[in-house]
N, C-alpha and C positions, 0 to 999 in steps of 0.2 A: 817901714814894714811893707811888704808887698801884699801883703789881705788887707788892709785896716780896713775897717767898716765894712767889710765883705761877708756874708753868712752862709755857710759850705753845709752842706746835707754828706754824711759818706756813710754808706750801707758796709756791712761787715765789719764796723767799727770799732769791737769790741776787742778783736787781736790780731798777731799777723801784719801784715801791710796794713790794712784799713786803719789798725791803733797808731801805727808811724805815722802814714800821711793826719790824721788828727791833733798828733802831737807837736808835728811841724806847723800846721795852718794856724795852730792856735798863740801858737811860737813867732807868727807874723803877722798876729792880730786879726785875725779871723774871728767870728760867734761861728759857734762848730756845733753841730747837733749827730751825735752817733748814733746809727739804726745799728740794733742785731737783732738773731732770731734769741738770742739769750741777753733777754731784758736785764736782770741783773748786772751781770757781767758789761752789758754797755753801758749803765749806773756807775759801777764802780770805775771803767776806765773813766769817765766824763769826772769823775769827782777827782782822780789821781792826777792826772794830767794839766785838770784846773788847779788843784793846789802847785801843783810846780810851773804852771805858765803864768797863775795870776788871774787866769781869764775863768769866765763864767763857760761850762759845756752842757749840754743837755744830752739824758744818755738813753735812747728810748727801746721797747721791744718793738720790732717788725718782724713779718714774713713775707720778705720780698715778692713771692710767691701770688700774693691774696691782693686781687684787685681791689678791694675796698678797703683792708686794712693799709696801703700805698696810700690811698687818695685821703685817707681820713688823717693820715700822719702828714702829707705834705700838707694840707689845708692846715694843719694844728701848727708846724713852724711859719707857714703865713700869716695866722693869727699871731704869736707867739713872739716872731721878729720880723715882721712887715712885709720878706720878699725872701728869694734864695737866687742865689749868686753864683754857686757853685753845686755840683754834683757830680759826685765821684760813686761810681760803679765799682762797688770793691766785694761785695758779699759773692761769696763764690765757694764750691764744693768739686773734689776733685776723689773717686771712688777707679783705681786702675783695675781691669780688668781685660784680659781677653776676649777678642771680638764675639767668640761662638760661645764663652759665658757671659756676655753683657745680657742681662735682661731686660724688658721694658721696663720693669720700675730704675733699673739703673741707667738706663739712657733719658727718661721723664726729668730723673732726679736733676741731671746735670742742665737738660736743656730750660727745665723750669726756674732754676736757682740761677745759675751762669745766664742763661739771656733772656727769658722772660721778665725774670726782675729786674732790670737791667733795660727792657723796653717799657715796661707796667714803671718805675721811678723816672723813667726819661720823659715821660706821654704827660706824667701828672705834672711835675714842676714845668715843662714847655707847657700846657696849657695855660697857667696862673702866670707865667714869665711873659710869653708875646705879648709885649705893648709896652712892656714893662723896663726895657732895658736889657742891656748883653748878660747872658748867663753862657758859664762854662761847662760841659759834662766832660770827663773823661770816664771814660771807661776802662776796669782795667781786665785785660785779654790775658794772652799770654804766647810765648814763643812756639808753644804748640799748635796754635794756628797757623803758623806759617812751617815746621818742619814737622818730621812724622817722629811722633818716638812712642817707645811699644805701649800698648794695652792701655792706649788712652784714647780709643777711638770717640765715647760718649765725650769725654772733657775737649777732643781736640775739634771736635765739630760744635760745641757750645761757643767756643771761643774763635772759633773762627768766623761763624754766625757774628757773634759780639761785632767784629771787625768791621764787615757787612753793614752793621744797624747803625752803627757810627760814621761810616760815611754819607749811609742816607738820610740821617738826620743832620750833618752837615749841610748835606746838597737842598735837602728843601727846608733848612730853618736859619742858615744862613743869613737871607734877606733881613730877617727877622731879628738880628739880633743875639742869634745862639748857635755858641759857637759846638762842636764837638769832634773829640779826639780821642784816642785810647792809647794805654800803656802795656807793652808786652813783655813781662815780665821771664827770664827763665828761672833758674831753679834758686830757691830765697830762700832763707833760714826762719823757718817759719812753726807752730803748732801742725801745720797741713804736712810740713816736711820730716820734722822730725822725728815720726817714726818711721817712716822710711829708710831714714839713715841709722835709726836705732835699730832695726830689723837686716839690714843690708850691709856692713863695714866695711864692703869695697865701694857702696855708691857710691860717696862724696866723690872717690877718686875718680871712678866713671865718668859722672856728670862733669867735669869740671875737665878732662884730659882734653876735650877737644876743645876749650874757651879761651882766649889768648889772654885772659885775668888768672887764669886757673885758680878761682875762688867762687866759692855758692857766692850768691849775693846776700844783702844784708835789707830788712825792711825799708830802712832808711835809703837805699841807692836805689828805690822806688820811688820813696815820697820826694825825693828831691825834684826825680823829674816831672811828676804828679804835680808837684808845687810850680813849677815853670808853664806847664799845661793849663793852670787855673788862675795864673797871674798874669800882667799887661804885657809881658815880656814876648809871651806868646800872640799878641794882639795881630797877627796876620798870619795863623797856625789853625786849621782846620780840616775834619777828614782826612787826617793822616794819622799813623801809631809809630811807638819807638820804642824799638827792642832793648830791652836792659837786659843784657845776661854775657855778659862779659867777654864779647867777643866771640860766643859762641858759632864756629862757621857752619855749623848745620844748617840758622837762620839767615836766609835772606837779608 
């Protein structure tokens, strides 16, 4: 198994990508702890999941968001399972809107959720981690940080940021031990997508005319690579992202 004895922290765990990549770590023996902002619901994934892996998961509420509710949650999996090994940046909120109607609360929202929490879970597990042995963060971004696509300005600068915070935590924690990378995801069959495409019935086609897959993606064609980013395989992988979205040539 490529996690055995390894304990993974992932934010947004509750569905979406965040529940695939949990379901694969745990699937390679991973101790898996799920943050959402909807505590139940990361309950319930943690208990589904364990009965079909076998493994024990823990399914907690966070607000990425709240500086002290982060520090109080990583200290509790430090107590709880000794160390943390992995962190996956996966909680994330995507609101599309038009440049001259984005408001500040809709630009706050995205930069607070998409990369504050994302710096506020990176800050707290690297503190308790140096000294401690290699830990992995990925972060997951998205292909909108690298090409422009409409009325996503607030999400496309969240995640582009993301990209930014990942290489400088590379470059000065490196020495140390910890490692970090991100995953840029483009357009995945998700709760976040599906009504989009429920409201839109030409999307799918849209998004996907210009991918040399010409197919959405699937949660799982995330977590796989997620799973390579946080496994030994990637042991000389750092500061760098990789776009999942099927060829899409928009992205770089």
């Amino acid at each position: 198994m490529l996690l055995s004895e390894r304990v993974a922290v992932i934010t947004g765990g509750a569905g979406g990508i965040g529940r695939s990549v949990a379901t694969l770590f745990a699937q390679e023996g991973a101790e898996v702890v799920l943050c959402d902002l909807d505590g139940r619901a990361a309950a319930e994934a943690a208990a589904e999941i364990g009965a079909r892996s076998g493994r024990r998961l823990l399914g907690w509420s966070l607000d990425v968001r709240e500086a002290p509710a982060v520090d109080r949650t990583v200290e509790a999996v430090f107590r709880e399972l000794g160390r943390i090994d992995i962190l996956v940046n996966s909680a994330g909120v995507l609101r599309r809107a038009p440049l001259v109607e984005t408001s500040e609360e809709l630009w706050d929202l995205h930069l607070e959720v998409n990369l504050k929490g994302a710096f506020l879970m990176s800050r707290a597990v690297c503190r308790l981690m140096l000294g401690r042995g290699r830990c992995k963060i990925i972060n997951l971004s998205s292909d909108s940080a690298l090409a422009a696509f409409p009325n996503e300005a607030a999400y496309a600068a969240s995640k582009a940021g993301l990209l930014a915070l990942t290489r400088s935590i590379a470059r000065d924690l490196g020495p140390r031990g910890i490692y970090c990378n991100a995953v840029c995801p483009g357009a995945v069959r998700t709760p976040m997508l599906e009504p989009l495409l429920a409201e839109d019935p030409d999307l799918e086609r849209r998004t996907t005319s210009g991918a040399a897959l010409r197919r959405i993606g699937e949660p799982l064609d995330v977590a796989r690579v997620t799973l390579f980013l946080a496994s030994s395989l990637s042991d000389h992988v750092t500061g760098e992202h990789i776009v999942v979205n099927g060829g899409d040539v928009m992205s770089p």
